[in-house]
N, C-alpha and C positions, 0 to 999 in steps of 0.2 A: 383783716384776714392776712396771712402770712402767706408771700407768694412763694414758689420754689426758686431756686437758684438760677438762675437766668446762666445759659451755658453756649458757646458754638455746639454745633454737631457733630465736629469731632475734636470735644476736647483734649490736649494732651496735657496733663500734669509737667512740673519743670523735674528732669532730671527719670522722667517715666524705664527707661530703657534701663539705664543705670541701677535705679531701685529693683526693679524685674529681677533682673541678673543679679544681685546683691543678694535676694530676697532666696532666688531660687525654690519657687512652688515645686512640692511634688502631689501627686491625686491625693495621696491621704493624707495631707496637710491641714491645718487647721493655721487661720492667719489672721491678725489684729491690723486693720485701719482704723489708728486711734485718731485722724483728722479726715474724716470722708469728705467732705468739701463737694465736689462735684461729683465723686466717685472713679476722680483717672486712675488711680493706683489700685481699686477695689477690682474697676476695671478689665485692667492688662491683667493682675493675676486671673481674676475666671476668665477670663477669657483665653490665657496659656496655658490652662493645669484645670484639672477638675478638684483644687482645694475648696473648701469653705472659708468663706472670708466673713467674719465679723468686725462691723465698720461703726466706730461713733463718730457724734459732732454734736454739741452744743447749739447752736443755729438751728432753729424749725425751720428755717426753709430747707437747708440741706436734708433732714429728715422728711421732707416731704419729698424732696427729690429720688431722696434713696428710698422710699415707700416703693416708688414708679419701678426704681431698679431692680429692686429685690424679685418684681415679678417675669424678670428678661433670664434668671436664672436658676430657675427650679428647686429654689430651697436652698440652695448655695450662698446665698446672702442674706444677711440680716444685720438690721441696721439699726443701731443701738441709738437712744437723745441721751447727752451729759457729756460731763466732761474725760477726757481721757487719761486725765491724773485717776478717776474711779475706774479703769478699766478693768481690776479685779472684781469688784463687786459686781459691777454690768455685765461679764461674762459669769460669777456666778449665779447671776439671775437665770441664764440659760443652759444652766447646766456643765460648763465648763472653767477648769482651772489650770490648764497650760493650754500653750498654743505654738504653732512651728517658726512664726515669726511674727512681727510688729514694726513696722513702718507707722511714721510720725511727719508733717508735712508744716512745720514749727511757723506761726505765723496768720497774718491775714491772707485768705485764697484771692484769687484775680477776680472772683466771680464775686465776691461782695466789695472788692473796691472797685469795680465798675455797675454796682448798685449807688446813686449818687442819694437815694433814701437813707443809706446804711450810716452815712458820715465819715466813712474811711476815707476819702481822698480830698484832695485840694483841688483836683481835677475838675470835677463837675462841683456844683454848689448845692447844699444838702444840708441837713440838719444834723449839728455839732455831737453826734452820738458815739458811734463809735462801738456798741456792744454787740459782741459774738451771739451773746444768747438774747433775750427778748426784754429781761430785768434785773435789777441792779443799777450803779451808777454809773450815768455818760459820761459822756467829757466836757459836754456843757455844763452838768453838777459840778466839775472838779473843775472846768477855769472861771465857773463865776462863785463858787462858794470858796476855795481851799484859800490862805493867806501866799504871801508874798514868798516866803520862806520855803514853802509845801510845794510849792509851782516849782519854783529854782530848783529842790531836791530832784524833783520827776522830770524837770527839762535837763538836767546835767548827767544825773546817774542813769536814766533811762534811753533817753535823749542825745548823748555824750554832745550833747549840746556846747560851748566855750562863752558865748551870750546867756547862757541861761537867766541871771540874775535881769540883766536888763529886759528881758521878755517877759518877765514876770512883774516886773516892777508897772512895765506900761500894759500888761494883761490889767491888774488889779487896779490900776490908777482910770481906762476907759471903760470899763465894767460897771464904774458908778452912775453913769450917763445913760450909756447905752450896754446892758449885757449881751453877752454871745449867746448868739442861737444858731449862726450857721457856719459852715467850714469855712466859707468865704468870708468871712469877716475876721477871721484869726487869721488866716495865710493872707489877708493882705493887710494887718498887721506885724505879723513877720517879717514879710519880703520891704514893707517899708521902713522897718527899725534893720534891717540886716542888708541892706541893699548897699551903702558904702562897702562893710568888708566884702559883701559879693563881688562888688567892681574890684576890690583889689586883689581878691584871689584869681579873679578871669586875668587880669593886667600879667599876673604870674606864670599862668598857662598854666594853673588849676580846670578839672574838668567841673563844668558847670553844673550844679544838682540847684532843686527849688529850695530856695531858704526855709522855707517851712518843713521840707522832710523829717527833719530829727525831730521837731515839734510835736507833729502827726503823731510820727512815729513812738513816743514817751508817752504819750496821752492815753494810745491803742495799749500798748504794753500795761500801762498802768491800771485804768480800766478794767482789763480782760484777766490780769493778775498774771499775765503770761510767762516769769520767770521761775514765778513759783508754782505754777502749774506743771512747766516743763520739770522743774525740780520733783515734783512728788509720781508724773509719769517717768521717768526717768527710774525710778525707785522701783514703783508697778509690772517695767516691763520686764523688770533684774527678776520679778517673785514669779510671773506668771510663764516665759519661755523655756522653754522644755530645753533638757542639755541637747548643743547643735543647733538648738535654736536662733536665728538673726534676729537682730536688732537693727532699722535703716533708717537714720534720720538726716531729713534735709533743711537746715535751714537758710534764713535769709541777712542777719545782719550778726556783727564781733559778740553781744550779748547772749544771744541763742546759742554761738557755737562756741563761744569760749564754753557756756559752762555743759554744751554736751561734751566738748573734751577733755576736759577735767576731770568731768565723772567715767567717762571710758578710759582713761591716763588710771584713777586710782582706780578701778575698778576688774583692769586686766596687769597691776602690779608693774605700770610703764610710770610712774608718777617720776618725776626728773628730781634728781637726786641736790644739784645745786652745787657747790664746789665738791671738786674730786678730794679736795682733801676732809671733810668731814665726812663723818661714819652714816653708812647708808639706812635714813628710816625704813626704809620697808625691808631691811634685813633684822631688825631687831627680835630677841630671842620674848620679847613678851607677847608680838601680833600672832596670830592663831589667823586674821585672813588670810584666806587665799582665793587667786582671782578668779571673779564672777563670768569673766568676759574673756577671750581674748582676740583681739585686733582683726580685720581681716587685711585692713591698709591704715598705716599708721600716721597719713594726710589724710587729704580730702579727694572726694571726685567731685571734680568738675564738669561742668558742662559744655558740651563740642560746640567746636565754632559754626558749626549747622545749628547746632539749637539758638544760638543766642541770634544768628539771624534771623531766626524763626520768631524770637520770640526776646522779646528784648528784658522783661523783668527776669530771665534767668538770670541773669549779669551774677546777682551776689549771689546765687544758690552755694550750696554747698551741700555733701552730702556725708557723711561717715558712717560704717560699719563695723558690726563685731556680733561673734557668735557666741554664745550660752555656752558655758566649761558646766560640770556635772557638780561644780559647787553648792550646796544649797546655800538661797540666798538670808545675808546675816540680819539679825533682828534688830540692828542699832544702823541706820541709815550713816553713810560715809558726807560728810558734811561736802556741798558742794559749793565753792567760798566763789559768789559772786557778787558783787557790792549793789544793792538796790535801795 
């Protein structure tokens, strides 16, 4: 049986205040939580604004969580299973085809890497899983079946892993003996093949991170198909927000926000032109686009040095915003070039 999301009491989401304000509910709003997770973002909007919030997630337990929630607010939530690259089709199931905003929460929540069942973390020891939703393949599939080559690709491009090759080489070489079944037996496989450069990056006054983080972290990505998920919600939320509409997504590491910036960069006609002296692409008399988006801040918001006291995985959040222009959005998807 699938338990619910194991939560504090009062959870707060990273970057909760920021998103709010970004997001700006008004009563007759209508708004997409395409990662419910706990429901912190679902949250603070009904709880500020008398909008309607329609929240997916992948993970049954979060949809059992959000079952409980839905009933704290009188029809004002509903809480969709699947993934949030389908958020058009899941709101057409309920009758709706724009909405006032969409918040994205890009990544693994806190509440299933501190499930040590789940296999997200190196923290507690668990079994080598690693998936959002209930079925499909783990990550124990993929470091005891994929070859030597396959491993490398997903620990370097996903991963940005610099060892990659050598972790792969000694994944496929102890996997004949003994295969992986738990988190703890890969993180201390890592941390023992990467522990010299460890020492010599500390010697540098490098700040210290677990050698297995980018490991974890390539395997999660890979598994859960996260880049191309983010690519095709990305796409969803361009077709479904009404003009005026927000767009708020936070994420957590360079691959999530490089390529939500990319697609906000070509998407609100900011795409960086490259030397001044060659002729501007996005001036050319053949394009017929014009921007989907435009900017509301052309970084990022960060998180206050209150929060990050508070709560220490904020560190890498990040957040970026941009509102819905009255363009309708174009039938040939704008390519989002990031290398997986």
């Amino acid at each position: 049986m699938v338990a619910p999301v194991k939560q504090p009491e009062a959870h707060i989401p990273v970057l909760r205040d920021e998103v709010l304000s970004s997001l700006s509910p008004q009563d007759t709003d209508t708004i997409l939580d395409g990662t419910f997770g706990a429901g912190g973002y679902s949250r603070a909007i009904l709880e500020n604004s008398k909008a309607v919030v329609y929240a997916i997630d992948r993970d049954p337990s979060a949809i059992i969580t959000g079952r409980k929630m839905e009933k704290e607010f009188d029809g004002r939530l509903h809480v969709l299973e699947g993934c949030f690259s389908d958020m058009e089709q899941l709101l057409a199931t309920q009758g709706v085809s724009t909405v006032d905003g969409v918040v994205l929460d890009i990544g693994v929540s806190s509440m299933q890497i501190d499930q040590a069942e789940r296999g997200f973390s190196f923290m507690n020891d668990g079994p080598l899983d690693m998936r959002m939703s209930s079925s499909g393949t783990s990550a124990a599939d993929v470091v005891n079946n994929y070859d030597e080559d396959q491993l490398t690709e997903i620990f370097r491009n996903l991963g940005e892993e610099k060892h990659a090759g050598l972790i792969a080489r000694a994944i496929v070489k102890d996997r004949v003996e003994t295969p992986f079944e738990t988190t703890k037996q890969l993180a201390e496989l890592v941390e023992r093949l990467l522990r010299p450069f460890t020492k010599a990056s500390k010697k540098k006054g490098k700040k210290k991170t677990n050698p297995a983080t980018k490991i974890f972290q390539a395997l999660r990505i890979y598994v859960n198909d996260e880049l191309c998920e983010l690519e095709r919600g990305l796409e969803a939320a361009k077709k479904i927000l009404a003009p005026g509409g927000r767009l708020a997504i936070v994420s957590f590491h360079s691959l999530e926000d490089r390529m939500v910036k990319t697609f906000l960069l070509k998407e609100s006609g900011n795409t960086p032109r490259g030397s001044r002296h060659l002729p501007d692409p996005s001036a050319s008399t053949t394009s017929t686009d014009k921007p989907a988006f435009k900017l509301l801040k052309k970084g990022t918001i960060k998180p206050s040095e209150a929060e990050l006291e508070r709560n220490a995985r904020a560190r890498s959040s990040r957040l970026r915003v941009a509102v819905r222009t009255e363009e309708p959005a174009s039938s040939t998807p704008k390519a989002v070039e990031v290398s997986i």
